[in-house]
KOLMIZA-865830 format. One record per residue: x, y, z of N, C-alpha, C, O in turn; residue in three letters; residue number from 1. Coordinates in Angstrom, 3 decimals, padded with zeros to 6 digits. Layout:
residues N
+----------+----------+----------+----------+----------+----------+----------+----------+----------+----------+----------+----------+-----+-----+
:   n.east :  n.north :     n.up :  ca.east : ca.north :    ca.up :   c.east :  c.north :     c.up :   o.east :  o.north :     o.up :   r :   k :
+----------+----------+----------+----------+----------+----------+----------+----------+----------+----------+----------+----------+-----+-----+
:        X :        Y :        Z :        X :        Y :        Z :        X :        Y :        Z :        X :        Y :        Z : Ala : NUM :
...
+----------+----------+----------+----------+----------+----------+----------+----------+----------+----------+----------+----------+-----+-----+
end
This chain:
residues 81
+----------+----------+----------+----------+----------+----------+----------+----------+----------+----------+----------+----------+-----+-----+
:   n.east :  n.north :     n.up :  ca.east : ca.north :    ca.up :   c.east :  c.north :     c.up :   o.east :  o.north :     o.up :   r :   k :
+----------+----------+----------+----------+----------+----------+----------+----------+----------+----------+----------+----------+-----+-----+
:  129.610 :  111.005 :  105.460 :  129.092 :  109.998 :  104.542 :  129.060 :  108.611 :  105.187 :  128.401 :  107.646 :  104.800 : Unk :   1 :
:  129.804 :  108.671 :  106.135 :  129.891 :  107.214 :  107.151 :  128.419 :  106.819 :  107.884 :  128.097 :  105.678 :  108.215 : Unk :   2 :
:  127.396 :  108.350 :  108.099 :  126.849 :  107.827 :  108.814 :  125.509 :  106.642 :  109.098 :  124.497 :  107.122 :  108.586 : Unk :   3 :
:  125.352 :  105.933 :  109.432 :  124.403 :  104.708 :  108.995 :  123.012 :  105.104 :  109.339 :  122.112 :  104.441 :  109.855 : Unk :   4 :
:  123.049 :  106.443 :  108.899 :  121.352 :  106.331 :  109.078 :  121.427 :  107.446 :  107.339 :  120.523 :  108.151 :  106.890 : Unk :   5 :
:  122.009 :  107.347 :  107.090 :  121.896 :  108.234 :  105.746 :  120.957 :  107.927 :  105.079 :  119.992 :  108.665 :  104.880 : Unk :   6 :
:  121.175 :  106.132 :  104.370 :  120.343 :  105.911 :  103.549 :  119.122 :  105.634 :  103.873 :  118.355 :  105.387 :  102.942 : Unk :   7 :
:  118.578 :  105.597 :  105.327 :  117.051 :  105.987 :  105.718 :  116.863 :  106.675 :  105.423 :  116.217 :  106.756 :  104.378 : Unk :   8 :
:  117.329 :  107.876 :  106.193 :  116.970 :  109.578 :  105.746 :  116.651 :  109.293 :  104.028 :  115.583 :  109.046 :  103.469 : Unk :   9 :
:  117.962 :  109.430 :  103.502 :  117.417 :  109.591 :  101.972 :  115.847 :  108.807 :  101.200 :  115.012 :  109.165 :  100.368 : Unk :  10 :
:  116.019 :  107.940 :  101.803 :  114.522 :  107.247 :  101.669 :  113.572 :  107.780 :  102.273 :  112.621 :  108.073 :  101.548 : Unk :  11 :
:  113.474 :  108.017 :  103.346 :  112.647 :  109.267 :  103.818 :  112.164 :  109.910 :  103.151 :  110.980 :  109.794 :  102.837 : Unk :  12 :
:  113.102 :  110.969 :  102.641 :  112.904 :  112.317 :  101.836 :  112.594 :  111.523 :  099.867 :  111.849 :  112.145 :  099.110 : Unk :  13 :
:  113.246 :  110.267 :  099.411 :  113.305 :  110.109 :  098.205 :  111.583 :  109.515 :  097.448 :  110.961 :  109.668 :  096.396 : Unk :  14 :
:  111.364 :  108.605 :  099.118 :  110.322 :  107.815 :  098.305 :  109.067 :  108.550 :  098.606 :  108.147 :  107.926 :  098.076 : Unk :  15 :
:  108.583 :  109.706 :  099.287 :  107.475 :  110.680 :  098.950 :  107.363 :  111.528 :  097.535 :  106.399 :  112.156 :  097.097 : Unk :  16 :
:  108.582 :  111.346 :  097.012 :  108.868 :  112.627 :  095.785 :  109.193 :  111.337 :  095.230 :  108.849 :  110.697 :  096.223 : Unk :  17 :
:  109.496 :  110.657 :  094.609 :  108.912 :  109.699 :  093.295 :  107.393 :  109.032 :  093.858 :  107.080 :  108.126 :  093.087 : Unk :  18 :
:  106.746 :  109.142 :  094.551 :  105.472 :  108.988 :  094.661 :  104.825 :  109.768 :  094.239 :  103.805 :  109.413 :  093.649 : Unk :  19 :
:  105.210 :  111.433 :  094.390 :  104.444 :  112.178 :  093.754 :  104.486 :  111.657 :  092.032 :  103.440 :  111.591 :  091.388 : Unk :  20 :
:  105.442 :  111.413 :  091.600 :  105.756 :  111.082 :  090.087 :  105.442 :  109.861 :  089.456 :  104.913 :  109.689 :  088.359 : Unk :  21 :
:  105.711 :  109.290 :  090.025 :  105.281 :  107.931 :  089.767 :  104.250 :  106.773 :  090.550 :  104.069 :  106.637 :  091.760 : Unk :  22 :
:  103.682 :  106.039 :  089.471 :  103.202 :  104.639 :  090.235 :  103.513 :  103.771 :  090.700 :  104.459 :  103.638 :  089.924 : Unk :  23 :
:  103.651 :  102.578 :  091.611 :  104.215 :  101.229 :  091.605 :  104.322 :  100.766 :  090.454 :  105.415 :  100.303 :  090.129 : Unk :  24 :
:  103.464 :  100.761 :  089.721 :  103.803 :  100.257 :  088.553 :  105.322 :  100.596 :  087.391 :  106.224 :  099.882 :  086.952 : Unk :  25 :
:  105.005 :  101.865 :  087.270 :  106.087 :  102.834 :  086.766 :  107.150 :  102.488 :  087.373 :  108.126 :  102.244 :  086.663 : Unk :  26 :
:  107.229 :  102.412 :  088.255 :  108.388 :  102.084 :  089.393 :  109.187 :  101.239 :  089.170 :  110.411 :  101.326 :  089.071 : Unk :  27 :
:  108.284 :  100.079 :  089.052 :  108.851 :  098.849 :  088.961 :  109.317 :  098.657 :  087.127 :  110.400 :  098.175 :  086.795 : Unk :  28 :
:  108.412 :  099.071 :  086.264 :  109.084 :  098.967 :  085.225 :  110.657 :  100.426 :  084.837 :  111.468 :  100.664 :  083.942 : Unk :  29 :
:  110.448 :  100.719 :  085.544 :  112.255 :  101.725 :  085.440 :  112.864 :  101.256 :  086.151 :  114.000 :  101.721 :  086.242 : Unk :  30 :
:  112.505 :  100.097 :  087.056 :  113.714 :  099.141 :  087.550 :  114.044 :  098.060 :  086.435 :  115.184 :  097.660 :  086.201 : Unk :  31 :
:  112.983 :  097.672 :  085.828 :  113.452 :  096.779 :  085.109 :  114.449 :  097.301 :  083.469 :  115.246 :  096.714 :  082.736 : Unk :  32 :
:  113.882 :  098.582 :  083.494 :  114.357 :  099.153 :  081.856 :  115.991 :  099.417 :  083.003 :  117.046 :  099.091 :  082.458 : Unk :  33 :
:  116.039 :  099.706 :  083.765 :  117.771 :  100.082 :  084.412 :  118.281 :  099.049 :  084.679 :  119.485 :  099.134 :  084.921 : Unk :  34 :
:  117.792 :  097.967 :  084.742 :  118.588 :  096.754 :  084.357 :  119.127 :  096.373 :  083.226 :  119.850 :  095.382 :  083.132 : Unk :  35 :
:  118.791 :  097.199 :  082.187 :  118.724 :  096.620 :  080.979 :  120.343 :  096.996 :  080.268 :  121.021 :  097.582 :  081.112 : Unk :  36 :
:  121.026 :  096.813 :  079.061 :  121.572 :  097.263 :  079.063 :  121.706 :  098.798 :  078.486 :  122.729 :  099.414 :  078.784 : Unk :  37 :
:  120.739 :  099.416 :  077.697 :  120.484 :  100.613 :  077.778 :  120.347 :  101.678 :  078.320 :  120.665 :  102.848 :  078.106 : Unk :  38 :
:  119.476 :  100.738 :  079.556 :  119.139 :  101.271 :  080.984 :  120.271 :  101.507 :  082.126 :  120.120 :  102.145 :  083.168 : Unk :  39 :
:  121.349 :  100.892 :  081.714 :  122.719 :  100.857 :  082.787 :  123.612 :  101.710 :  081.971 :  124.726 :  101.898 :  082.460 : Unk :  40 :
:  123.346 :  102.293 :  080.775 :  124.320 :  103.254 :  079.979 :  123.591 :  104.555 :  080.478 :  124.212 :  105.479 :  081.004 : Unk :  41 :
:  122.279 :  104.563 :  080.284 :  121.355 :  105.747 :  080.351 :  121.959 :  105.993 :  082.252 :  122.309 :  107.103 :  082.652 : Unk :  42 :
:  121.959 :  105.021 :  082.957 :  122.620 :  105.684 :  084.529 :  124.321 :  106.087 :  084.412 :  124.785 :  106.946 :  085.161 : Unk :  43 :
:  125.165 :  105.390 :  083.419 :  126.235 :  105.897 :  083.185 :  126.680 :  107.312 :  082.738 :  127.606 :  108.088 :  082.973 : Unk :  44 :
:  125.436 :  107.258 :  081.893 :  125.857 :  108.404 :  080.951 :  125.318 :  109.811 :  081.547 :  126.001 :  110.807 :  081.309 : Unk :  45 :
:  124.235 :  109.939 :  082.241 :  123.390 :  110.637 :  082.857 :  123.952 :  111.904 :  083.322 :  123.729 :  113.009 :  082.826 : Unk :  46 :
:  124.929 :  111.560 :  084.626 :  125.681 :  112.668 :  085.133 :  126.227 :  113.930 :  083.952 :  125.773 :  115.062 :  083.780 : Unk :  47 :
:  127.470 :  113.159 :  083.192 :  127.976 :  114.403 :  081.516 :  127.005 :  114.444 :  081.223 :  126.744 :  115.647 :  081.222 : Unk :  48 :
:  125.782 :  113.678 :  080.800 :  124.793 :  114.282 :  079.747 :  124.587 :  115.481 :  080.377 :  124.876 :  116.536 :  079.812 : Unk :  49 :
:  123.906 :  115.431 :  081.988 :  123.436 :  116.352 :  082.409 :  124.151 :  117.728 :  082.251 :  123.600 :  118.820 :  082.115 : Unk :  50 :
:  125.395 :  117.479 :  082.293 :  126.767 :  118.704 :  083.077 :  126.634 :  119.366 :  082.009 :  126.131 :  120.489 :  082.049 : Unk :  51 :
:  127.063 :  118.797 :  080.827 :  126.873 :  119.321 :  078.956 :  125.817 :  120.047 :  078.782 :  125.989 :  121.263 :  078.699 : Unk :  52 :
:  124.479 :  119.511 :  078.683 :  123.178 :  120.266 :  078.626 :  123.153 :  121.361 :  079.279 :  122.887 :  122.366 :  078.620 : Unk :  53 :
:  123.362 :  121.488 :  080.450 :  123.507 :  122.623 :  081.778 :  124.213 :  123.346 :  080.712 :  123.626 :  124.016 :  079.862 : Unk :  54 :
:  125.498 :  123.194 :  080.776 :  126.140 :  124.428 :  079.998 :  125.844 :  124.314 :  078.693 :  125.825 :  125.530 :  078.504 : Unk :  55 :
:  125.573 :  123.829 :  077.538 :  125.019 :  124.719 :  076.503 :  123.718 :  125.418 :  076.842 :  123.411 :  126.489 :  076.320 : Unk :  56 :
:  122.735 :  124.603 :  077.992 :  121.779 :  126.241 :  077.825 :  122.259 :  127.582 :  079.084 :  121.707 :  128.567 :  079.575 : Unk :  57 :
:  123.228 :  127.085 :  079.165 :  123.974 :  128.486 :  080.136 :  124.615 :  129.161 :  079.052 :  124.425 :  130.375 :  079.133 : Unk :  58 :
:  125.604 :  128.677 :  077.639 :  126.034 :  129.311 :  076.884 :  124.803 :  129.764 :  075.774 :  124.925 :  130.979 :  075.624 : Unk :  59 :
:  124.128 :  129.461 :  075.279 :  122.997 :  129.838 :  074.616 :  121.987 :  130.814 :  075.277 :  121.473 :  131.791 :  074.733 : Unk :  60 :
:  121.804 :  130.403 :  076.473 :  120.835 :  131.553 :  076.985 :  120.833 :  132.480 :  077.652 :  119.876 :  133.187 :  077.969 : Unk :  61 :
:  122.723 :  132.629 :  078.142 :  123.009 :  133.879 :  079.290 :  123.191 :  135.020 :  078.097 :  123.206 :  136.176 :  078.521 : Unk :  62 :
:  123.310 :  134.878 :  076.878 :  123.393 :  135.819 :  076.045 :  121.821 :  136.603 :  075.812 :  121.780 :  137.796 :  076.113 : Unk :  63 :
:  121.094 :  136.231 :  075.512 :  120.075 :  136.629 :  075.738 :  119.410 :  137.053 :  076.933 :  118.851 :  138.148 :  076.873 : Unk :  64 :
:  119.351 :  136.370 :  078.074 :  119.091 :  137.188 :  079.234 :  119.969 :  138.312 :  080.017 :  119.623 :  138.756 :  081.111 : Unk :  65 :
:  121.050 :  138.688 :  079.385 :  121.698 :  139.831 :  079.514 :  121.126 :  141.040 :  078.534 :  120.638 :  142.134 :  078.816 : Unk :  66 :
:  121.390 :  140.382 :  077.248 :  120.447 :  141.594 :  076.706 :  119.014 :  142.051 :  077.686 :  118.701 :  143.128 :  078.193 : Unk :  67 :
:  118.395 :  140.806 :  077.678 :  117.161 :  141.449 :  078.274 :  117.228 :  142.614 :  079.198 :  116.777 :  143.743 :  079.009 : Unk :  68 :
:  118.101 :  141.978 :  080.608 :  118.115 :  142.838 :  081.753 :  119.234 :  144.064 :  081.192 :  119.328 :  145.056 :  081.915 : Unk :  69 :
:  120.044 :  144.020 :  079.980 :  120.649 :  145.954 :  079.789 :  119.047 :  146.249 :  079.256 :  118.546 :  147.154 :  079.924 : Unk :  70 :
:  118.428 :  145.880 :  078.554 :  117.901 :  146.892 :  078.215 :  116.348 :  147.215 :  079.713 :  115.828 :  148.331 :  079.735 : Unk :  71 :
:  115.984 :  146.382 :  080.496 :  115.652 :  146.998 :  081.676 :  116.544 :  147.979 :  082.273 :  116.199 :  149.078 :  082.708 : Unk :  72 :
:  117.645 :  147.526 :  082.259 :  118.390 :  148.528 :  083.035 :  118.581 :  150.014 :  082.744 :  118.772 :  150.996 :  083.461 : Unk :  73 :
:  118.406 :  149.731 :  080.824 :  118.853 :  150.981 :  080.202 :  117.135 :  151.804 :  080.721 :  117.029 :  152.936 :  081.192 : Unk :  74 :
:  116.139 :  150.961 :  080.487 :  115.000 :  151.458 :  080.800 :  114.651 :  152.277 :  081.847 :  113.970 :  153.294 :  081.713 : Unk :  75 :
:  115.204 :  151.768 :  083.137 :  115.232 :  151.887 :  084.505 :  116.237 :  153.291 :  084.846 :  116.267 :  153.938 :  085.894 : Unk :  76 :
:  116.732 :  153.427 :  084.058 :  117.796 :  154.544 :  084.266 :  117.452 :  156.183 :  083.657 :  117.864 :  157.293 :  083.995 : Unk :  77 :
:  116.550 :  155.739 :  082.667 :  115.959 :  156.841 :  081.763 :  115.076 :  157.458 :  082.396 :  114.241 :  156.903 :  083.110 : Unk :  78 :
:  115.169 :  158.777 :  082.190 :  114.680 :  159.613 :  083.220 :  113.045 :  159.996 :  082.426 :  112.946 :  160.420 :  081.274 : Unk :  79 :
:  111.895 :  159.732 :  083.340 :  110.817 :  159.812 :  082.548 :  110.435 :  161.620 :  081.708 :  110.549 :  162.672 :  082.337 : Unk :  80 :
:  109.988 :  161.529 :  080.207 :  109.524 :  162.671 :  079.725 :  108.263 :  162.542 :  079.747 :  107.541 :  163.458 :  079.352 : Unk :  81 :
+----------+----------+----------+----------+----------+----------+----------+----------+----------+----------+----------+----------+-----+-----+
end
């Protein structure tokens, strides 16, 4: 993490892929809304929001995609008549 060419690299690789997404324009106004103070909670809060979301749709939806794949499996196992 020491090394001093990191945050080139990351710019490198960061500012082609928010180009695909965004405009200068856009750009510049989500610098200004992350200044804001909404905008500095919304970067606070971001990380848990994310972690939380992740796992309720890991707890909500691994139940269902298990069913799915037993019953491929049960499918897959049945010997054709």
């Amino acid at each position: 993490m020491a090394d001093p060419t990191l945050i080139e690299e990351l710019g490198d690789e960061m500012v082609p892929l928010y180009a695909r997404f965004y405009t200068v324009p856009e750009v510049e106004q989500l610098t200004a809304f992350y200044k804001t103070p909404l905008g500095r909670k919304m970067l606070a809060t971001m990380p848990q929001l994310s972690a939380e979301s992740m796992a309720i749709s890991q707890r909500v939806l691994n139940p269902r995609v298990n069913a799915v794949l037993d019953q491929f499996m049960r499918a897959a196992t049945q010997s054709p008549q």
